[in-house]
Each structure stands twice: as C-alpha cells, then as structure tokens.
C-alpha positions as CSV (number, residue, x, y, z in Angstrom):
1,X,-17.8,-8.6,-18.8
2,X,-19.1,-10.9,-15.9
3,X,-21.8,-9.2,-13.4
4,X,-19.0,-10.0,-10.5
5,X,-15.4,-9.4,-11.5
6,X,-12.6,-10.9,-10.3
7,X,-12.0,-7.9,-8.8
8,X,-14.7,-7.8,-6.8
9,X,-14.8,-10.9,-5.4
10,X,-11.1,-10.8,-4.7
11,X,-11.9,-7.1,-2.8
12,X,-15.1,-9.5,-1.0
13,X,-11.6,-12.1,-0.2
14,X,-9.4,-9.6,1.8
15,X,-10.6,-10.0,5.4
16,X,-10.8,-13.3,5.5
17,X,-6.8,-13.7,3.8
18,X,-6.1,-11.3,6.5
19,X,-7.2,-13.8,9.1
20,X,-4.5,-16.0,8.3
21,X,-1.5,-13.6,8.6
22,X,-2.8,-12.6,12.3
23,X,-1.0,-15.9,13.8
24,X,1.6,-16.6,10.7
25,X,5.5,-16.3,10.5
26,X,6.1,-13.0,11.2
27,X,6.9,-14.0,15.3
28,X,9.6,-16.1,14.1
29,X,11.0,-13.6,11.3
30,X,10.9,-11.0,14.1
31,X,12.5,-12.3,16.8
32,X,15.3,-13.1,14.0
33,X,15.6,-9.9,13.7
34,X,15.4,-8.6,17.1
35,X,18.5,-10.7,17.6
36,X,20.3,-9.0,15.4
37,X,21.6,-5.1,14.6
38,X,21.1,-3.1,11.1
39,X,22.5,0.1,10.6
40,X,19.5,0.7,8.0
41,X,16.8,-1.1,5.9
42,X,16.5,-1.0,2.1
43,X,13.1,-1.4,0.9
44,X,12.7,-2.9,-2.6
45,X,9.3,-3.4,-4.7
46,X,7.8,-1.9,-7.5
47,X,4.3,-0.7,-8.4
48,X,1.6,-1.6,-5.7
49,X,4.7,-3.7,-3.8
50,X,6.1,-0.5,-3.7
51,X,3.5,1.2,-2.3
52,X,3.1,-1.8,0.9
53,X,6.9,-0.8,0.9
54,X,6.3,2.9,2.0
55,X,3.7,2.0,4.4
56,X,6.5,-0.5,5.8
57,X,8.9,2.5,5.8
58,X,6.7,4.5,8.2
59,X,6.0,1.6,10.7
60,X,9.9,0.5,10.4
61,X,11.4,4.2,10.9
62,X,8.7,5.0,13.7
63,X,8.8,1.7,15.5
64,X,12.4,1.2,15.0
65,X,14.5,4.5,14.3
66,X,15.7,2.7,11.7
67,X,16.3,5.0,8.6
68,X,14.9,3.0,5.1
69,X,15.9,3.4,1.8
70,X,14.3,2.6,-1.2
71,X,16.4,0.5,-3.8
72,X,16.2,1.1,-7.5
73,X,16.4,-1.8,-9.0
74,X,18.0,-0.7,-12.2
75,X,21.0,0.6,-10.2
76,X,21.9,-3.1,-10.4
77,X,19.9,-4.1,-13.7
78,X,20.9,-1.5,-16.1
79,X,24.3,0.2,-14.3
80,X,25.9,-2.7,-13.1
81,X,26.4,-0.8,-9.6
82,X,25.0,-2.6,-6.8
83,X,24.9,-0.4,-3.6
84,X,27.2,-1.4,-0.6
85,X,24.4,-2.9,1.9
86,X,27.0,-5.0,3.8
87,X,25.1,-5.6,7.4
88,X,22.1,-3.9,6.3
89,X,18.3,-5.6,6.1
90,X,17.3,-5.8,2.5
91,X,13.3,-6.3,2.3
92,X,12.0,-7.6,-1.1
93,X,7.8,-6.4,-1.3
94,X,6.4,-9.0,-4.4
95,X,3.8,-10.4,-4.9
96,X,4.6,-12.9,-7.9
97,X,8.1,-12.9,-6.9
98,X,9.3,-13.1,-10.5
99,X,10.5,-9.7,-11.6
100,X,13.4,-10.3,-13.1
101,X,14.5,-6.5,-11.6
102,X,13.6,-7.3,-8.3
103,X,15.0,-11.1,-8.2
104,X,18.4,-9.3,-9.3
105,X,18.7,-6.6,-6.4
106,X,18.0,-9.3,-4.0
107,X,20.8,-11.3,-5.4
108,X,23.5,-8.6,-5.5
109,X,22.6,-7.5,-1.6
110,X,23.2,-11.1,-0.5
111,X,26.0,-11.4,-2.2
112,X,26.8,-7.7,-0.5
113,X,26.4,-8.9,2.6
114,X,22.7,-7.4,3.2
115,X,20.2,-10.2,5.4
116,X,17.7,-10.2,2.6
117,X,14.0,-10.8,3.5
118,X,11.0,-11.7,0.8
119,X,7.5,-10.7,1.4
120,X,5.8,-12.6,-1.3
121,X,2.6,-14.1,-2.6
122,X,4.8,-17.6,-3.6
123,X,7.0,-18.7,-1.3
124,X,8.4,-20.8,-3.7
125,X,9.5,-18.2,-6.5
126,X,12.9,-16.5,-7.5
127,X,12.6,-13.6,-5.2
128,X,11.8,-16.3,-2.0
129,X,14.3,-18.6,-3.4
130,X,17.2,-15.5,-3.7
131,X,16.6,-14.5,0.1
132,X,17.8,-15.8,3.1
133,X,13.9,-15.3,4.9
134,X,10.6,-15.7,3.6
135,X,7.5,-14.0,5.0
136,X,4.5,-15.6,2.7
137,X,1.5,-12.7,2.6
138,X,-0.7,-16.2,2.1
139,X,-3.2,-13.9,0.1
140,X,-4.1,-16.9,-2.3
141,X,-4.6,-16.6,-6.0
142,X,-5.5,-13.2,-7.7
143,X,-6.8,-13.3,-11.4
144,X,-7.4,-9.2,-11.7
145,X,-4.9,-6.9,-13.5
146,X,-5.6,-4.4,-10.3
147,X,-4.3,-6.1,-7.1
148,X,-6.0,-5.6,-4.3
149,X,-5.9,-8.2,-1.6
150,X,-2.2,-8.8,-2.1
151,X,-1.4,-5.1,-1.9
152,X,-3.3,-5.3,1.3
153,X,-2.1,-8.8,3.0
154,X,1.7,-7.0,1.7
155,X,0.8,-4.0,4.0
156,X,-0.3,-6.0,6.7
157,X,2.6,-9.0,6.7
158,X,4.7,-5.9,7.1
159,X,3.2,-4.6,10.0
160,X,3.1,-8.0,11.7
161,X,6.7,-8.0,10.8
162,X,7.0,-5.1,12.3
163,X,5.2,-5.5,15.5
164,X,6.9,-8.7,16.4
165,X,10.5,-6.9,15.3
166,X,9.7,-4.5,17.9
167,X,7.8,-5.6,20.6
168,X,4.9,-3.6,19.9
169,X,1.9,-4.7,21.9
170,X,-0.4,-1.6,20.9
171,X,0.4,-2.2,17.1
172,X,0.3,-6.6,17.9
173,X,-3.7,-5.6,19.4
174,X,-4.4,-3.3,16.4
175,X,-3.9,-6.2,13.7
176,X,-5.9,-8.4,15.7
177,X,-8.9,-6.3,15.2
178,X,-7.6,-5.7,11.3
179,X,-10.0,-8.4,9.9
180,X,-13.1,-7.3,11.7
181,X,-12.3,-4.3,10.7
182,X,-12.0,-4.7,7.2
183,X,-15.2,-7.1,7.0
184,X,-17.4,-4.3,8.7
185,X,-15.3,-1.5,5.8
186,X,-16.7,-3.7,2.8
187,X,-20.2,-2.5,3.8
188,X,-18.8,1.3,3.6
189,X,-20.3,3.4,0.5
190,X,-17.5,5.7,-0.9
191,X,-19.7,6.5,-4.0
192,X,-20.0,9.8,-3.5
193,X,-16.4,10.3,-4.4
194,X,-16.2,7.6,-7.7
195,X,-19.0,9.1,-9.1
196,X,-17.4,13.2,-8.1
197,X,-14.6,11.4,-10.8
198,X,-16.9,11.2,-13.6
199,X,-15.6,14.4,-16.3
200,X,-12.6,15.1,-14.2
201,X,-9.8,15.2,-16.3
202,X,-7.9,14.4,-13.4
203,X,-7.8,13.4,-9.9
204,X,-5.9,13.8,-6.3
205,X,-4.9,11.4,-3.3
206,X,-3.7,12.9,-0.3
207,X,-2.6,12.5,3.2
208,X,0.2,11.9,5.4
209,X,2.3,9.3,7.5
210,X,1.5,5.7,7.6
211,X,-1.4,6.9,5.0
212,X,1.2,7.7,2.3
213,X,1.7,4.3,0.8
214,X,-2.1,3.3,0.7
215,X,-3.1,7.4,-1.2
216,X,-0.3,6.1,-3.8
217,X,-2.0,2.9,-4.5
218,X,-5.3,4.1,-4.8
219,X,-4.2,6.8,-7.2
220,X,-2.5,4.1,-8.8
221,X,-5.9,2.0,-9.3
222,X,-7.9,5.1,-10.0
223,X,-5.1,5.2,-13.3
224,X,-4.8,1.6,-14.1
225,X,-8.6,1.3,-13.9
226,X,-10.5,4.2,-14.4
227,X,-8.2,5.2,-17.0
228,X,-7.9,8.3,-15.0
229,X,-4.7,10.3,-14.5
230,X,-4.2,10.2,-10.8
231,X,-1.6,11.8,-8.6
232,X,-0.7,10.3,-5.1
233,X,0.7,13.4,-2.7
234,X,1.5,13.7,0.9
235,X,-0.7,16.0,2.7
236,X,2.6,18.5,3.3
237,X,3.9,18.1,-0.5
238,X,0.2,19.2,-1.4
239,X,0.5,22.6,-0.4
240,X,3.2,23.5,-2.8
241,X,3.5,23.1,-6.3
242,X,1.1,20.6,-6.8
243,X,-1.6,22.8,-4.9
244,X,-1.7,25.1,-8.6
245,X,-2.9,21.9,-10.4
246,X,-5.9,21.4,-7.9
247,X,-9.2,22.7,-9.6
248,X,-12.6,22.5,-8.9
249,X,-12.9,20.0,-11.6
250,X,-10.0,17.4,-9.9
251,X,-11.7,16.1,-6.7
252,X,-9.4,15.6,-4.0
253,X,-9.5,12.2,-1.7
254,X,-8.4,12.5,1.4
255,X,-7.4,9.7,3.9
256,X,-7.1,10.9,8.0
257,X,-5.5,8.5,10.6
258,X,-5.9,9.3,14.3
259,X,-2.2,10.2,15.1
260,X,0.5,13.5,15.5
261,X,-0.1,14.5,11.6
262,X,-3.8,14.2,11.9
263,X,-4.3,18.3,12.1
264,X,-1.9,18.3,8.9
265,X,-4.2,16.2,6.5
266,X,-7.2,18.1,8.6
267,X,-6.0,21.9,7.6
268,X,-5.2,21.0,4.1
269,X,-8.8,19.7,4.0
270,X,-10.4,23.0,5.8
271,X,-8.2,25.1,3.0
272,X,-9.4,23.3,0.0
273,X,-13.0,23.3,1.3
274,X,-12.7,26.6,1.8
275,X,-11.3,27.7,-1.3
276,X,-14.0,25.7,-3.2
277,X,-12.5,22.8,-4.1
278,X,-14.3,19.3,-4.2
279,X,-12.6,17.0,-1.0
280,X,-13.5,13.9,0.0
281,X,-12.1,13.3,3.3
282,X,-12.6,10.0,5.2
283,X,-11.6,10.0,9.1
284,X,-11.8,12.7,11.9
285,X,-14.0,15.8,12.4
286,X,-14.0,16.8,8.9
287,X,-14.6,13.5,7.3
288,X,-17.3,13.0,4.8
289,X,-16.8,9.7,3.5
290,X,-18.7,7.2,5.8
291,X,-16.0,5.1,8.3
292,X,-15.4,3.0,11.2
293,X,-14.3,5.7,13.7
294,X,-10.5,5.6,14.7
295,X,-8.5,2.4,14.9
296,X,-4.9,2.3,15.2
297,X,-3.6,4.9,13.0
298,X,-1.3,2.3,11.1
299,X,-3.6,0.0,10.6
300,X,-6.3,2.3,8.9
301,X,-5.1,3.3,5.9
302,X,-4.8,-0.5,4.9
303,X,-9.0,-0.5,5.6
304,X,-9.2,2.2,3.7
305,X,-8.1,0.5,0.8
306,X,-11.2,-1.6,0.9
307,X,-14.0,1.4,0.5
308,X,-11.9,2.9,-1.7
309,X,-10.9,-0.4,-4.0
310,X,-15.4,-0.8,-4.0
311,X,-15.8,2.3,-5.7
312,X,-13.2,2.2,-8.3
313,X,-14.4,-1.2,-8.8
314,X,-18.3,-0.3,-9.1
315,X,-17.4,2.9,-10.9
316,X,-15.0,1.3,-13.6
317,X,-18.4,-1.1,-14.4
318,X,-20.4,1.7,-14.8
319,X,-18.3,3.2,-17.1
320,X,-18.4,0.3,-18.9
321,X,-14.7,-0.5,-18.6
322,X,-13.5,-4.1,-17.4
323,X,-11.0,-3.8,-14.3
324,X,-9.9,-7.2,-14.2
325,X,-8.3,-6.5,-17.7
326,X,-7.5,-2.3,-17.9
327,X,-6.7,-1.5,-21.5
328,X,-3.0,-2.5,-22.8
329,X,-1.9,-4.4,-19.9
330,X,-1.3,-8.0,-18.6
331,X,-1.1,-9.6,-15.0
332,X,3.2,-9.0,-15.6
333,X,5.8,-9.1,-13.0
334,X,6.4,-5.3,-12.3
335,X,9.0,-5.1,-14.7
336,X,9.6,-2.0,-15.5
C-alpha cells in the first residue's frame, strides 16, 4: 500500500472540484424547471448516490413543498412494473452512470411520461444518454473503491440545482462559500473519534434533516472501509429501537447543523452523554469534534464529509487495511 492513497488525495481534490460546480449548469437546469409544474419528484440512486439523493430530498421538499419519493429500481428490473410518473421529475444520482438498474428506471419514466434529469460523473454514459437533462457533478476521475469527492460534488450539484429551481439567494450565498469552506475542513482533526472505533464491534451515525444523507454515507464508509458494521440513523429514529443496541462499546458520531432540528440532534447527544455512552458530536454547544462554526445548515453536512472521510481514511491505514481496495469489492456500478 502507497504512503498516499488514492483516497486521500482524492479527499485533498474535493474543494477545488467543488469550485467548478459554483458557476456550472445548474442556472440553466433550474430555470427549466422553474418553468415548468411537478406534482412530485422521484429520487433514484443507489449506494453513496443514494445517499446525495436524501440530502437532495431535504433541500427539494423544504425549498420546494414538493413531496419526493425514492424509486426502487428493481420495481422495474426484476417485477416488470414501472410506477406511473406521468408529469412527475424523475432525478437519476450516478456517478458512473452505468448501472444497468438505474439506466432502466430512467428509461421506463421517460417512456412514462416523467422529465428525467441525470446527475452524473459522465455526461456521456447510459444514464445521461436515457434522460432528457444532464447536470454533470464535473468531479473528475476517482480510482478509490470509497467515493468521496463524487458523493460530495453529487450533494452539492443538487443543491445548486436546487437553489436555482427555487430562487434561493441564502442557499445560492451558502455554496459560494462551500469550497472555502471545505478547504479550511481538510485541516480539521476528527481522530479522536476513528481511533474511539478501534475494538468496537460496532458503530453509530446520527443526526437529523439535511444531515441525514451525509450520517448514511459515512456509516457506509466506516463499513466498506473499516470493515466495521455501521448503522446510519436519524436523530429521532435513534431514540427508539435502535437506542437498546447503543453501548458504551459502539461510539456514536454525531453531526449538528444550525437549523429548527438542531435542539433534536442536541438532546439525543445530552442523553447519551449522560447515560455514559461514548458521543462524538461535531457542531453547536455540545460539539466535541473540532469545526468551522455554523454555515448554512444545508451546506454543512456535505463539509462534514471531509473531517469525517480523513479519519476513516488515516484510520483504515493504521489498521493496516487498504481503502482504495476494501476486501471483496471492485470500483462496480451500484448494481445491486
């Protein structure tokens, strides 16, 4: 194994492939959209797509009142029932654009009737060339099993999409500031929580809101990569049955954006702490893992991806593991 990784470098890559989203084709794609009237959005993407597609969800739903589905592919793949989506938005999340799943549901909902959308790495690949629009993400090539700076120029095309859809100025002046951002949050040392991980026969992601996609991809990494059975749960999902499973030996991350479910994520924190469980909490009064201080409260949780991608990263070396090539799998087309 190389001293740098793939992975690391292509973590080192991020801000600068956000930079060129900032000013890309999202205007256009959103004032396409703003011309036109959906009763509702289906979402479609698998794996770390899928999770960019929940964070889209949030900002869609908040920014828009729009209510989102997600699609299962193998509705169409494997029961031969595509869903009526006549006059719906059907948004593809991909970053080869070759899943054979994916390229399928995007066929059958144009053929529905459904204005189908790509968000892709390649422009030029089945998904793109089975949708009516293409949003490139423009995040270059990644070699690691574990993406990382596609997951996060997925999450942020979205919310440019997003922000030009709706008019929003706030969230418009909150991406600008993205790639700063997420320049100075490569410097940020979240080892204190990778190296709680070492024994744990498990491990926790929580949080709520526009923070929900990004806690499910980092449990995702911690599994792919640490080898580490990691569960992804929203803040208010925690407190029920999955709360029995949290022990002092499963640390809990938790991610805390500055907006109305902030106090959530923050009493779930205070209750853990209190009841002796090990939290990591990044963001707000309670936060122990170092941070920028608040930014807008959808862009955060994609910046802190970046700490968080570091120490799994930096961790899986130390455990002698290679995370540009996790045991028993392949840079594949999230077929599942």
């Amino acid at each position: 194994m190389s001293a740098t990784t793939f992975m690391a470098r292509e973590i080192a890559e991020i801000p600068d492939a956000a930079s060129l989203l900032v000013a890309g084709e999202a205007a256009r794609i959103g004032a396409t959209l703003r011309a036109r009237s959906f009763p509702f959005v289906v979402v479609c993407g698998r794996g770390s797509s899928g999770h960019a597609g929940v964070h889209l969800r949030y900002l869609i739903e908040t920014r828009l009142s729009l209510p989102v589905s997600a699609a299962a592919p193998s509705v169409v793949t494997g029961y031969d029932r595509p869903p009526n989506v006549a006059g719906a938005l059907f948004i593809v999340v991909s970053q080869s654009g070759r899943s054979p799943d994916l390229v399928a549901a995007t066929e059958a909902a144009r053929a529905g009737g459904a204005l189908t959308l790509a968000l892709v790495n390649d422009p030029d690949s089945p998904a793109a060339r089975a949708s009516d629009l293409v949003l490139p993400i423009l995040a270059g090539p990644e070699h690691a099993v574990a993406a990382t700076k596609t997951v996060t120029n997925s999450a942020i095309a979205g919310a440019a999409l997003v922000s030009a859809w709706a008019g929003d100025s706030e969230l418009e002046r909150g991406l600008a500031a993205l790639p700063e951002r997420l320049r100075q949050a490569l410097a940020l040392d979240w080892s204190a929580w990778s190296a709680d991980l070492a024994g744990a026969p498990a491990a926790f992601v929580t949080g709520r809101g526009h923070g929900l996609g990004p806690l499910r991809e980092i449990a995702l990494k911690l599994a792919e990569t640490l080898r580490l059975p990691a569960l992804g749960y929203s803040a208010a999902e925690l407190r029920h049955g999955p709360r029995a499973s949290v022990l002092v030996a499963t640390p809990v991350l938790a991610l805390r954006q500055a907006d109305p479910l902030a106090e959530g994520v923050d009493a779930l924190v205070r209750d853990l702490s209190r009841d002796g469980m090990r939290v990591h909490a990044c963001g707000g009064p309670l936060g122990t893992l170092p941070w920028l201080g608040d930014g807008h409260p959808a862009c955060d949780p994609i910046a802190m991806l970046v700490p968080a991608y570091r120490a799994i990263e930096a961790e899986a070396r130390r455990r002698g593991l290679d995370p540009d090539k996790p045991a028993g799998l392949t840079k594949v087309t999230e077929t599942l």
